[in-house]
C-alpha positions as CSV (number, residue, x, y, z in Angstrom):
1,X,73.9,151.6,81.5
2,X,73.2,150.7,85.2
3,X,68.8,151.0,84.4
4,X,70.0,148.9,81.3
5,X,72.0,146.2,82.5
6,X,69.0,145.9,85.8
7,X,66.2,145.6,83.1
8,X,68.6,142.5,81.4
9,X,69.3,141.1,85.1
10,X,65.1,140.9,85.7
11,X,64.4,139.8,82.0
12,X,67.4,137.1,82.5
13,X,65.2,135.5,86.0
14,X,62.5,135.1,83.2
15,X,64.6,132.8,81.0
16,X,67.1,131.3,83.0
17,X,65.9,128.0,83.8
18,X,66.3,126.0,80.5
19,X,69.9,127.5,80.0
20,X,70.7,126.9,83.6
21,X,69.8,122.9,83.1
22,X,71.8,122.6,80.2
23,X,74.7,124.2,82.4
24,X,74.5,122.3,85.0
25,X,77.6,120.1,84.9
26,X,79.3,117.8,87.2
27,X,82.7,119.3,86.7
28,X,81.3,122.9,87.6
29,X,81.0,126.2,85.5
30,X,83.1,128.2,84.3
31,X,82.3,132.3,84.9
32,X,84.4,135.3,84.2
33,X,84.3,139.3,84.4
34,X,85.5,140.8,80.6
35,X,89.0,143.0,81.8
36,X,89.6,144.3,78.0
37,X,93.0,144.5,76.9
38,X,95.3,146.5,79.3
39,X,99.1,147.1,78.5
40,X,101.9,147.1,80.7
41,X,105.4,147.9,81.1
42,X,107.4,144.7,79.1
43,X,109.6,142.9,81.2
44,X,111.9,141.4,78.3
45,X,112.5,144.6,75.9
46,X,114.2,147.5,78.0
47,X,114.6,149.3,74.9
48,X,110.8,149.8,74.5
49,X,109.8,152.6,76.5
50,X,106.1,153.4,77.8
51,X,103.4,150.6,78.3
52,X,104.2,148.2,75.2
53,X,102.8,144.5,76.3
54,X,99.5,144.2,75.3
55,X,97.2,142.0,76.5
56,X,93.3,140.6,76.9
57,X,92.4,139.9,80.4
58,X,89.8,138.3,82.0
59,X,88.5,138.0,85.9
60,X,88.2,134.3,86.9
61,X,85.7,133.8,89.3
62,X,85.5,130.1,88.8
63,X,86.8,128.0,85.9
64,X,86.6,124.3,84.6
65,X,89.1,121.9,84.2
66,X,87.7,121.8,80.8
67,X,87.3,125.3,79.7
68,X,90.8,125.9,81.2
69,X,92.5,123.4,78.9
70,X,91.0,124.9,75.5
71,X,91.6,128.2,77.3
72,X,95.7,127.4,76.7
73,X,95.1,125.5,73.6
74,X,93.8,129.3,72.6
75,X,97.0,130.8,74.1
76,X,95.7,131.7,77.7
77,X,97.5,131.6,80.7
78,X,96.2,132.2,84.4
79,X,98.2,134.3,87.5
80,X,96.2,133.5,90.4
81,X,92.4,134.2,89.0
82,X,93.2,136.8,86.2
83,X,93.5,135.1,83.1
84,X,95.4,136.8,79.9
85,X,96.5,136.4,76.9
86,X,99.3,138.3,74.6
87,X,97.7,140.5,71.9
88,X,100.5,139.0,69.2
89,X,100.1,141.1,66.5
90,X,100.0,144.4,68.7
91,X,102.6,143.4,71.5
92,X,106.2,144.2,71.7
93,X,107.2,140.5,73.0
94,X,104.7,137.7,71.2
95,X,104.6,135.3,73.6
96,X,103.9,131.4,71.9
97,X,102.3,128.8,74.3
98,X,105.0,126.2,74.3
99,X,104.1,121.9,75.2
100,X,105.5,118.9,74.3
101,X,104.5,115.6,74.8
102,X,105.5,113.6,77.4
103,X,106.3,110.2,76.0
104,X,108.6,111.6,73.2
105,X,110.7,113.4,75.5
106,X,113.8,112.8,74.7
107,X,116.6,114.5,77.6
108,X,119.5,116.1,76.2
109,X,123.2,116.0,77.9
110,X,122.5,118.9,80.2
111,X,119.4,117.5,81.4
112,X,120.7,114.0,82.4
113,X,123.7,115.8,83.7
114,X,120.8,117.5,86.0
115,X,119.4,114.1,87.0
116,X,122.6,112.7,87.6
117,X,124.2,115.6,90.0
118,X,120.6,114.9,92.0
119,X,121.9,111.6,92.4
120,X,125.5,111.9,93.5
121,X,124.0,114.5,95.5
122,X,121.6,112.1,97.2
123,X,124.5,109.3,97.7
124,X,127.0,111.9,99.3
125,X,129.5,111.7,95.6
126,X,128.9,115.5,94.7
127,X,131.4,117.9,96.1
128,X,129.6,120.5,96.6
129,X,131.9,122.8,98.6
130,X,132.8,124.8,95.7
131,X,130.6,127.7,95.4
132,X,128.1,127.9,92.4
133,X,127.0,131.3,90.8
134,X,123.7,131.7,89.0
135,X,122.6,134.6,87.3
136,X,119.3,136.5,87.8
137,X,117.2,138.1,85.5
138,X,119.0,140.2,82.9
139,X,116.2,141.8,81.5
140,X,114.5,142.9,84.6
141,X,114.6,146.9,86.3
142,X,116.6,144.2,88.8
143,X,119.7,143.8,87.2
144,X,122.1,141.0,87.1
145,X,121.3,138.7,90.4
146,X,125.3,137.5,91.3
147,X,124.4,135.5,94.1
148,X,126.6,133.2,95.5
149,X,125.5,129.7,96.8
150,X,126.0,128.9,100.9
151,X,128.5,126.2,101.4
152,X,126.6,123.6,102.2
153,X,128.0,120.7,104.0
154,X,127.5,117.3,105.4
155,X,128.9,115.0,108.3
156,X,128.7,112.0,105.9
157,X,129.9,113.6,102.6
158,X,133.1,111.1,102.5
159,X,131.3,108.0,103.3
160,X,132.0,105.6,100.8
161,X,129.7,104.1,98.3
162,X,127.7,101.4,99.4
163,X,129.0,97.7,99.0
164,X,128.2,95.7,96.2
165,X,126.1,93.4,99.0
166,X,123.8,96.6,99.9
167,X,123.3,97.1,96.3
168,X,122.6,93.2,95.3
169,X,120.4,93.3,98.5
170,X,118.5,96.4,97.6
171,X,118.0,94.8,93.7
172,X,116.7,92.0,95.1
173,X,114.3,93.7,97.3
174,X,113.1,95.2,94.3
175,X,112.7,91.9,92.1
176,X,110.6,90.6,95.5
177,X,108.6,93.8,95.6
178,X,107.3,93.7,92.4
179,X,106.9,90.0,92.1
180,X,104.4,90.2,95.1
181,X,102.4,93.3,93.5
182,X,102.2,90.7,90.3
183,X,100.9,88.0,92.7
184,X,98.7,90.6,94.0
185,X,97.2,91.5,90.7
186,X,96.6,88.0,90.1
187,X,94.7,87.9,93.4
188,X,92.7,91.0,92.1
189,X,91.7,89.7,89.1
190,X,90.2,86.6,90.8
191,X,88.7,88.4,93.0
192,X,87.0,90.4,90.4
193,X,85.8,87.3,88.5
194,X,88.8,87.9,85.4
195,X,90.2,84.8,85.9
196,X,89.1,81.2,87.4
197,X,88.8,80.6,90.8
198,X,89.5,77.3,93.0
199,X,92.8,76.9,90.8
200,X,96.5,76.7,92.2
201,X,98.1,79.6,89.6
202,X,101.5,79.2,89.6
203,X,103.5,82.5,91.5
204,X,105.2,85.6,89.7
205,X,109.4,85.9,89.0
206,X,110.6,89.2,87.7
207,X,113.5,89.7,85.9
208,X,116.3,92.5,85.5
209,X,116.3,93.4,82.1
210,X,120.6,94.1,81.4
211,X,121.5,96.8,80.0
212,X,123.0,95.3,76.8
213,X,120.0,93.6,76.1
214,X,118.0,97.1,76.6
215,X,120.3,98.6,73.7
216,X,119.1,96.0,71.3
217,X,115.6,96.6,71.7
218,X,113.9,99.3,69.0
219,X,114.1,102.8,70.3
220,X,111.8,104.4,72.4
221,X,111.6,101.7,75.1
222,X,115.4,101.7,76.6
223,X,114.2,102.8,79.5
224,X,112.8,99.1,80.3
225,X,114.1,97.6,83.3
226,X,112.5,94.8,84.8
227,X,109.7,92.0,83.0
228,X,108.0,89.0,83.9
229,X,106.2,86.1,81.9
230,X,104.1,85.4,84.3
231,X,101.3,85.3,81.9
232,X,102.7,82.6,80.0
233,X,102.7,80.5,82.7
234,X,99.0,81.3,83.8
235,X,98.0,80.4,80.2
236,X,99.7,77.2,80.2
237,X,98.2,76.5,84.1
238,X,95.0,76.9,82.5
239,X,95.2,75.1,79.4
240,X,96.6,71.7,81.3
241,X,93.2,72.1,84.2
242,X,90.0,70.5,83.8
243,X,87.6,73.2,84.6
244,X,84.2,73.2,86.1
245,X,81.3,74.0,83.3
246,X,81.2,77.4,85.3
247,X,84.5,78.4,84.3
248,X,84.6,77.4,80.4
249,X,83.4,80.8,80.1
250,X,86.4,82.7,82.0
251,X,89.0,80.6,79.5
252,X,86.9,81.9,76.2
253,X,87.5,85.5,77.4
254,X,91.0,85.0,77.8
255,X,91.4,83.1,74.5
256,X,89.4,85.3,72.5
257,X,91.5,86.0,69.2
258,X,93.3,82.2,69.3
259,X,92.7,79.6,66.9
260,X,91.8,77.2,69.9
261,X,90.4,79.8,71.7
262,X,93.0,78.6,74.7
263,X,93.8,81.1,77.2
264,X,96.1,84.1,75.6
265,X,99.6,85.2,77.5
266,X,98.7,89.0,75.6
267,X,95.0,89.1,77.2
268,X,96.2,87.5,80.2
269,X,99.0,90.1,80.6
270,X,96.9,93.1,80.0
271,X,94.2,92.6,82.2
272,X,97.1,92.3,84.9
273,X,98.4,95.2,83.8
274,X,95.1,96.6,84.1
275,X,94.6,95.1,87.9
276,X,97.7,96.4,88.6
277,X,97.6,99.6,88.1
278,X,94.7,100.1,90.7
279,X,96.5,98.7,93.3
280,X,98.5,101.3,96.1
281,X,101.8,101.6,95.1
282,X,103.8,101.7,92.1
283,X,107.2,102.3,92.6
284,X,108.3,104.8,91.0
285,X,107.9,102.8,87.4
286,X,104.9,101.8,84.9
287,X,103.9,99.2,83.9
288,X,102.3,98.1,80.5
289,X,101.7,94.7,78.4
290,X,103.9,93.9,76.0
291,X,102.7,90.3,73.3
292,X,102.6,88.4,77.0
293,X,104.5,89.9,79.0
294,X,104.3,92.5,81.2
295,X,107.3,95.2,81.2
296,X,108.0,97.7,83.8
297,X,109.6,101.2,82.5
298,X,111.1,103.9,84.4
299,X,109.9,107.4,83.8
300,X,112.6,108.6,82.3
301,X,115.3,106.9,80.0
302,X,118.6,106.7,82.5
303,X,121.1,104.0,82.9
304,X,120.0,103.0,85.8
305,X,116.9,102.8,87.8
306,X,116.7,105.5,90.9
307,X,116.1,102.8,93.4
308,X,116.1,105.3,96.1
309,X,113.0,106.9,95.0
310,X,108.8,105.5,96.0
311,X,105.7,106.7,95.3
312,X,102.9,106.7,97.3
313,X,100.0,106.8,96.1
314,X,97.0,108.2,97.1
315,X,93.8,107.3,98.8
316,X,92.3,103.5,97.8
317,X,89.0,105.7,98.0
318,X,89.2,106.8,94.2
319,X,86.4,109.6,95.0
320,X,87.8,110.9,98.2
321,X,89.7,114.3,97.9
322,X,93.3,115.2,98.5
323,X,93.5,117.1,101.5
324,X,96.4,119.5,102.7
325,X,98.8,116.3,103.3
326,X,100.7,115.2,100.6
327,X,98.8,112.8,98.2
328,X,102.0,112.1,96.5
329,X,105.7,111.1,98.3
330,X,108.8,109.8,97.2
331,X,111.3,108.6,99.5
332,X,109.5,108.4,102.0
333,X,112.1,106.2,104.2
334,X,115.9,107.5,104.4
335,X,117.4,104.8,101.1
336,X,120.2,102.7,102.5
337,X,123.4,103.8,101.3
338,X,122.3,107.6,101.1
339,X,123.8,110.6,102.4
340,X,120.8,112.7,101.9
341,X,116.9,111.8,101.5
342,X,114.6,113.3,98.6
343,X,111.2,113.6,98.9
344,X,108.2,114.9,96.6
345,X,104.9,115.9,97.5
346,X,101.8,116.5,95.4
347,X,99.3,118.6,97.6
348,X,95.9,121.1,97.0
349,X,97.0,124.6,96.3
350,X,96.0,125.9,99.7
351,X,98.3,128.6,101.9
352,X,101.6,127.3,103.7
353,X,103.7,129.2,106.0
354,X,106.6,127.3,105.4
355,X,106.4,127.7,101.2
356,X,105.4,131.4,101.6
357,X,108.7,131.6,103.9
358,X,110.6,130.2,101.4
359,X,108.9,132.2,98.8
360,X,109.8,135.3,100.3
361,X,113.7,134.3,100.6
362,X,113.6,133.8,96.9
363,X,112.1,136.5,95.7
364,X,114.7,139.0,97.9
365,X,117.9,136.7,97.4
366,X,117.2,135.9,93.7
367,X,115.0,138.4,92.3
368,X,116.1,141.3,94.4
369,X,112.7,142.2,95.5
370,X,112.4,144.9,98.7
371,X,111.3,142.6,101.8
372,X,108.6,144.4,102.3
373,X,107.6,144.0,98.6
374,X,106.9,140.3,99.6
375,X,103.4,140.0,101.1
376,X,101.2,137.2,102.3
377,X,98.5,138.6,100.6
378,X,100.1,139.1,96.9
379,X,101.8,135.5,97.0
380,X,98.6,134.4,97.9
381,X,97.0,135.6,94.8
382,X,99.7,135.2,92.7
383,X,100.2,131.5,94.0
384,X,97.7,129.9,95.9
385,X,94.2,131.4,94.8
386,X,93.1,129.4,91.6
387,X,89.7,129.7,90.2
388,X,89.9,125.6,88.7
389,X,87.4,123.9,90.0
390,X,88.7,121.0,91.7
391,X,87.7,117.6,90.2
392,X,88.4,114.2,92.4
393,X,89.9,111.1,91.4
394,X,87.3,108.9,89.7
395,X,89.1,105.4,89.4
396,X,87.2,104.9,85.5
397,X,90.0,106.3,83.6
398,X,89.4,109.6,83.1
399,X,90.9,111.0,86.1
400,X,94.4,111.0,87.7
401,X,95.0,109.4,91.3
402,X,95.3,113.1,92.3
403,X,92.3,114.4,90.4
404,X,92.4,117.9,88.3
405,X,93.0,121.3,89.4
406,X,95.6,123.5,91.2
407,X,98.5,122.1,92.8
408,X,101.9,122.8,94.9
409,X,104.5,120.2,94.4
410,X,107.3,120.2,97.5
411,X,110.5,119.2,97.1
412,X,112.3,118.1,100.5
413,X,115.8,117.2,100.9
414,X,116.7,115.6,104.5
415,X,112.8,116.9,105.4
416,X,114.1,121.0,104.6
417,X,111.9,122.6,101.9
418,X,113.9,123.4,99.6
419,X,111.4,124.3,96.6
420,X,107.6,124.5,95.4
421,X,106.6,124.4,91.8
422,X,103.1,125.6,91.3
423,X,101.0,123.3,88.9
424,X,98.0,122.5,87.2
425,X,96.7,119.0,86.3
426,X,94.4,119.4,83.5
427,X,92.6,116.6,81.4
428,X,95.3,116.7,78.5
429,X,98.2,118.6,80.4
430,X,100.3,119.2,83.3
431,X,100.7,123.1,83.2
432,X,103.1,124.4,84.7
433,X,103.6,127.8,86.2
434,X,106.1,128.6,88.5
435,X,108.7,127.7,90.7
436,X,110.6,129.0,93.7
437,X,113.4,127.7,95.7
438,X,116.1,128.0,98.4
439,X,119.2,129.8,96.8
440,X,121.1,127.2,99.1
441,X,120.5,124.3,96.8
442,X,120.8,126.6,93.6
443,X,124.0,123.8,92.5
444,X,121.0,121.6,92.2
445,X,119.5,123.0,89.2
446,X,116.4,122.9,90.4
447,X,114.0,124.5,88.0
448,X,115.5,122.0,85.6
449,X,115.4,119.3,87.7
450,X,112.0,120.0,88.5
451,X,110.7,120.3,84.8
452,X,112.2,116.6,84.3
453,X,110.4,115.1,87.5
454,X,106.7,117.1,86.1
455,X,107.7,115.4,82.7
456,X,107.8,111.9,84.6
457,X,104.9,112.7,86.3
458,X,102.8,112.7,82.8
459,X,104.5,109.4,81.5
460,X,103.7,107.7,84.5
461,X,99.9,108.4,85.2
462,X,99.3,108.2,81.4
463,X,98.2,104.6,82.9
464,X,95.6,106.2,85.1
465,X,94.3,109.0,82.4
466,X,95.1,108.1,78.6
467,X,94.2,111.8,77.8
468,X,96.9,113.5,80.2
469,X,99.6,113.4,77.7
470,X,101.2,116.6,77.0
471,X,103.9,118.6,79.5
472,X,103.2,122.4,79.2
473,X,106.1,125.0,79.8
474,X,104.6,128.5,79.8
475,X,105.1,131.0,77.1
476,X,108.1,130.5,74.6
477,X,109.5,134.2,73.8
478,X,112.0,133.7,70.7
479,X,112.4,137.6,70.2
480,X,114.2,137.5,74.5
481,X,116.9,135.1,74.2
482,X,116.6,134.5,77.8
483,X,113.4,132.5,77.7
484,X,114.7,129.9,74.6
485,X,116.0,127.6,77.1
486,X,111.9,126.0,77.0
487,X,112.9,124.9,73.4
488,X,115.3,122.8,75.1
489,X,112.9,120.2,76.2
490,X,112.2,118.2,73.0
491,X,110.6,117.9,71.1
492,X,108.5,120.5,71.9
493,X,105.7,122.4,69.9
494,X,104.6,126.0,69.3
495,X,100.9,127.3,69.3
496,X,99.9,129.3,66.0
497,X,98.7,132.5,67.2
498,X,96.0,132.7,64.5
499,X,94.4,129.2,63.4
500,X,95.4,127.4,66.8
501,X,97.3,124.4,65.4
502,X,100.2,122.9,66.9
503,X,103.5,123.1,65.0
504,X,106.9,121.7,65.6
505,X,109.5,123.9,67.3
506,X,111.9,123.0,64.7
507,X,109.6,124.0,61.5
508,X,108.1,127.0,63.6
509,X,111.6,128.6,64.2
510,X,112.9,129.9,60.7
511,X,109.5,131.7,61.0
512,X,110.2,133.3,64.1
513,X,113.8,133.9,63.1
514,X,112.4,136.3,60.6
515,X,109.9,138.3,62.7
516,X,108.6,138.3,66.3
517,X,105.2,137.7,64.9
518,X,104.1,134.7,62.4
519,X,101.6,132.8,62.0
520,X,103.4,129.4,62.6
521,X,101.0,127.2,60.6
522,X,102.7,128.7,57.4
523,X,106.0,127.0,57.9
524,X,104.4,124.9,55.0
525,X,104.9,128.0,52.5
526,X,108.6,128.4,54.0
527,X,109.4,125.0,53.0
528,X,108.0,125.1,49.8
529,X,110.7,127.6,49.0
530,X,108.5,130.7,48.9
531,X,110.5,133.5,50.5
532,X,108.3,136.5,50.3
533,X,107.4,136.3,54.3
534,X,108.3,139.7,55.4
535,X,111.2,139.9,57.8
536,X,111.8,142.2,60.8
537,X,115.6,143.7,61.2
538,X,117.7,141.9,63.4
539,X,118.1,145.1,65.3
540,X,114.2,145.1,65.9
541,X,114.5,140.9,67.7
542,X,117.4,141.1,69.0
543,X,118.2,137.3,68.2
544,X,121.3,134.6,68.7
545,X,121.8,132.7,65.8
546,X,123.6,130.2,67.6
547,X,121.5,127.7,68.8
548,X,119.2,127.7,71.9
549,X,120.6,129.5,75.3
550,X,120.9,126.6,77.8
551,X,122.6,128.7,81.0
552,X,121.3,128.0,84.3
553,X,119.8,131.5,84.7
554,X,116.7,129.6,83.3
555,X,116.4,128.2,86.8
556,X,115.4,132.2,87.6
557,X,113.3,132.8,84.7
558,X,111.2,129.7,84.5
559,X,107.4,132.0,84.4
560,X,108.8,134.7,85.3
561,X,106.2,136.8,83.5
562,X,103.7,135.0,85.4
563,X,105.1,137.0,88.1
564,X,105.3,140.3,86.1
565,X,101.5,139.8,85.4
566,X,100.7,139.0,88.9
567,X,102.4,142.6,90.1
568,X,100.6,144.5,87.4
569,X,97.2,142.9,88.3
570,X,97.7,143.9,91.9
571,X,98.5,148.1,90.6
572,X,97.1,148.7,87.6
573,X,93.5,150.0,87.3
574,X,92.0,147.5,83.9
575,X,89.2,148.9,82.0
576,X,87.7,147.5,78.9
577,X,88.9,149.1,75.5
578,X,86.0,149.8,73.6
579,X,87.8,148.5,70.5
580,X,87.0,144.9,69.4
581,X,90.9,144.0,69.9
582,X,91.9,143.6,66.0
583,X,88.5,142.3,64.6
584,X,88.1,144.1,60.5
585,X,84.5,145.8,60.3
586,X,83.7,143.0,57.9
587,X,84.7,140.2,61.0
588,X,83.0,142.3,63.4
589,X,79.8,141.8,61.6
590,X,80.3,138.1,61.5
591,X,80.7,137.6,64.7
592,X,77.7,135.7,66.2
593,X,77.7,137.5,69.8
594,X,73.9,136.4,70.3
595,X,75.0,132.6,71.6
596,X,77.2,134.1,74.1
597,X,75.9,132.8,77.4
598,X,75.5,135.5,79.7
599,X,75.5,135.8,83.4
600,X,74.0,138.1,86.2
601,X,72.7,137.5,90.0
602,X,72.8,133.5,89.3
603,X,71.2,133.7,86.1
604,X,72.0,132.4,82.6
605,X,70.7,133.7,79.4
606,X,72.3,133.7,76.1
607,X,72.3,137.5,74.9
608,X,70.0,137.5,72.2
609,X,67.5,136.8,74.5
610,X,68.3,140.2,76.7
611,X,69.7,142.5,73.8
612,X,66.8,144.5,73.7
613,X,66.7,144.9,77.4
614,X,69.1,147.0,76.7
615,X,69.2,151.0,74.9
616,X,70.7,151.7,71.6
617,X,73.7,153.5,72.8
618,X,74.9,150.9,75.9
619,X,73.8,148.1,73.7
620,X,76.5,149.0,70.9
621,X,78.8,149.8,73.4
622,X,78.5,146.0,75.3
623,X,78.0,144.4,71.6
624,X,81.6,145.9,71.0
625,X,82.8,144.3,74.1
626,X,81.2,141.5,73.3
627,X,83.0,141.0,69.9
628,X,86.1,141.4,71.7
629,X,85.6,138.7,74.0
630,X,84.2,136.3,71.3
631,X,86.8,137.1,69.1
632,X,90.0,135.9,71.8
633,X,87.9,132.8,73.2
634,X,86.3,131.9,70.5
635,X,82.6,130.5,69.1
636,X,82.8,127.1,71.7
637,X,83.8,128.7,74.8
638,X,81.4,131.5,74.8
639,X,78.6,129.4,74.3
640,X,79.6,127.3,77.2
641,X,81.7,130.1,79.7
642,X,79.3,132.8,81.5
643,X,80.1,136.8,80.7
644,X,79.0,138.3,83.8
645,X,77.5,141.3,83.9
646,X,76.7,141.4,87.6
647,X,78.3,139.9,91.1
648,X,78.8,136.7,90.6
649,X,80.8,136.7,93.8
């Protein structure tokens, strides 16, 4: 195999340099090592003994933004640089990629009960000297974590609630703010040549919108809280000035679509909205048009705006790269009237000492795991090595503030780490992957709390990148009761495990209530009445019929197999199967292996241009593999990803 795969590597020099041109792309390449399907003990299913989670694996040694997105929308995950996916038909536990999208989000009683504990927390209201028990892992060697929360207390917990001056003073402050970044906007858009110059336009007034007023507007947009018709007023400016000849252009623009072709309030207002969003800050809210007027929403629907919390944004240099500071920060000053000061931060996925401190008291308090179980070196490649090829913000739209990749989001209370969750901004999703935290602040409900604020993140930069729409939560496991509580954030949808479409939890579950395995985009037969969809014994899935668990134990097992993976990566020896992972003889001829792209020493080929390089006994044997691999990423991404068959290192 060795004289084989050298006489591919010199034939591959030969023909590399139109397939190299074609792959050279600004975002990077994507190149991986084939792993084969390896099985593991299952975390979730104590009653299954030996090695019965199956999985296909694959060695990262860089990967796109790109290919990593339709790597998930295929049912992929990542730990570290090892990238896997769930044989579903052979594994004891089928594990469905579970998203929803971020805009529809609709918070249930349990969540806002979350977001509101945060916030008596944060104003000193929350007594939090009774002690709060969570429960670990169940279904882990473990055992039931009982761990008992530190009191925690304060020297200003029975301060009283600010005044009603503080609080008028603080909305106003608010109504002032974003008036100036309206007057700003304006600026900006003269600036840029949007609207006439040399002309007095009248200044910006915001208004709170009440919240009576907020209940009689169509659902979907209750979370509105402050507008302005400033654009009105422009319009009107405009129409009542003579204009110099130079200008008569400017007013056509704007009052494209009018009968007079006057100056339009709706243009108007969206190309401030458009100005606006470039500018440094936002506040915490978004902004859109709305016929004239321009509408600012909080990112998520509360009774209330959380007028304690900023955001920063980062760098006015839209191509400069985040660093290891924080590129995102909210709270950033202590909020008048507050007991207790929240921050966020968005940075790179690089090594901390103070997360991987915190790391390690998480993993022994909550997870029971031996101290010196707890390494630099395996957080570091469970956590902090990614193989996503980090893409900068490009200020045209197609990139977030932060850019794309691999990040760590810190949560600070009174400047104390108190958790990380591990994330990756992608071009349609925010991915999430794990999170860690001090068992201090476990009254907090922070893996939920957390899941709400990466939710908000979405809505609010949908602004910045139209296609970053979608919240993704890991692997959904119906068949461990445990894991449901992902179903809780809705409306959420499953991945079919066979044609790749997207289906609604609620039409994909009386599928999954009947085995652990479906193919979900058949919930159309179900509901046609046709009952002959085989069923597995309740015995076999182990299900609640009840409704969705919702305990705060999912605050322990949010990605927990991420972990699971990570620890088998690190002690189990992989080796390709030679079987083609499920493919029929008849698919196995189908399958067009001969545009895979193929990688070696720098090179890229595609393999029908180096299959007879190889001899008739190693070339059946890689052809197999190659099936394989075809087969679980399918036609487009082995055209574009690289199968290495040498150091690409």
């Amino acid at each position: 195999m060795k004289k084989s795969k050298a006489a591919a590597t010199g034939k591959m020099r030969t023909e590399a340099s139109s397939s190299n041109n074609s792959n050279n792309r600004s975002r990077g390449e994507t190149v991986v090592a084939d792993c084969g399907v390896y099985r593991s003990s299952c975390g979730y299913c104590k009653s299954s003994p030996g090695r019965t989670s199956i999985a296909n694996g694959l060695l990262a040694y860089s990967v796109t933004v790109d290919d990593y997105q339709d790597l998930l929308d295929r049912g992929w995950r990542r730990s570290g640089s090892f990238l896997y996916k769930p044989d579903m038909e052979r594994t004891c536990c089928p594990s469905y990629t579970i998203r929803l999208r971020a805009c529809d989000f609709v918070p249930s009683k349990e969540q806002l009960r979350v977001s509101k504990r945060m916030e008596r927390f944060l104003d000193g209201t929350l007594d939090v000297k009774k002690p709060t028990q969570f429960v670990g892992d169940p279904s882990t060697s473990k055992g039931a974590c009982s761990c008992v929360r530190n009191e925690v207390s304060s020297s200003a917990e029975n301060e009283s609630l600010p005044c009603n001056n503080d609080k008028k003073n603080k909305a106003d402050q608010i109504l002032h703010y974003l008036s100036d970044q309206i007057d700003n906007a304006v600026n900006t858009c003269v600036e840029t040549g949007e609207f006439p110059s040399g002309i007095q336009l009248p200044k910006a007034s915001v208004k709170k919108v009440s919240q009576a007023k907020r209940k009689l507007l169509v659902d979907g947009i209750e979370n509105l809280f402050y507008t302005s018709s400033i654009s009105f007023q422009i319009a009107a400016t405009l129409r009542r000035t003579q204009l110099p000849e130079k200008d008569v252009q400017h007013i056509k623009v704007l009052g494209q679509g009018t009968k007079d072709n006057g100056p339009s309030p709706t243009i108007i207002a969206e190309k401030l909205a458009s100005s606006f969003n470039q500018l440094p800050e936002t506040s915490g809210l978004s902004i859109r048009a709305c016929n004239g007027h321009l509408n600012f929403y909080s990112a998520a629907k509360q009774d209330s705006f959380d007028e304690d919390v900023q955001i920063v944004a980062a760098s006015k240099e839209s191509g400069k790269e985040c660093d290891s500071k924080s590129c995102l920060k909210k709270g950033s000053e202590h909020p008048q009237g507050k007991v207790h000061r929240l921050q966020i931060r968005l940075k790179r996925s690089t090594f901390d000492q103070q997360e991987f401190a915190l790391y390690k008291q998480y993993q022994i308090k909550v997870h029971k795991d031996k101290p010196d179980q707890v390494t630099e070196s395996s957080y570091k490649r469970f956590l902090v090595e990614t193989p996503l090829v980090y893409v900068p913000p490009s200020g045209d739209g197609t990139v977030p503030p932060y850019g794309f990749g691999s990040f760590h989001q810190q949560y600070l209370i009174d400047d104390q780490l108190v958790a990380v969750g591990v994330i990756d901004i992608l071009p349609r999703c925010l991915s999430s992957k794990y999170l860690f935290w001090d068992p201090d602040y476990a009254f907090l409900s922070l893996g939920k709390y957390s899941a709400l604020q990466e939710i908000s993140y979405v809505k609010a930069n949908q602004a910045h990148c139209p296609s970053l729409q979608y919240y993704y939560l890991g692997y959904y496991i119906h068949s461990c009761s445990k894991m449901r509580y992902k179903a809780a954030y809705r409306p959420s949808e499953l991945l079919c495990p066979l044609r790749y479409q997207w289906v609604s939890y609620d039409n994909a579950r009386p599928l999954l209530d009947r085995r652990k395995y479906a193919v979900l985009s058949d919930f159309a037969t179900l509901q046609n009445g046709e009952s002959s969809l085989p069923q597995d014994s309740e015995s076999d899935i182990g299900l609640e019929h009840d409704g969705i668990v919702q305990e705060d134990s999912n605050d322990v097992l949010m990605d927990y197999e991420e972990e699971m993976i990570a620890q088998e990566f690190e002690d189990f020896d992989y080796k390709p199967e030679s079987e083609t992972s499920g493919l029929t003889s008849k698919q196995a001829e189908d399958a067009d292996i001969t545009k895979i792209l193929i990688g070696g020493n720098g090179s890229r080929v595609r393999y029908k241009d180096i299959q007879r390089a190889f001899e008739s006994i190693e070339r059946s044997s890689l052809e197999s593999q190659l099936r394989g691999y075809l087969r679980v990423v399918g036609p487009e991404l082995s055209e574009r990803m690289v199968y290495t068959l040498g150091n690409e290192e």
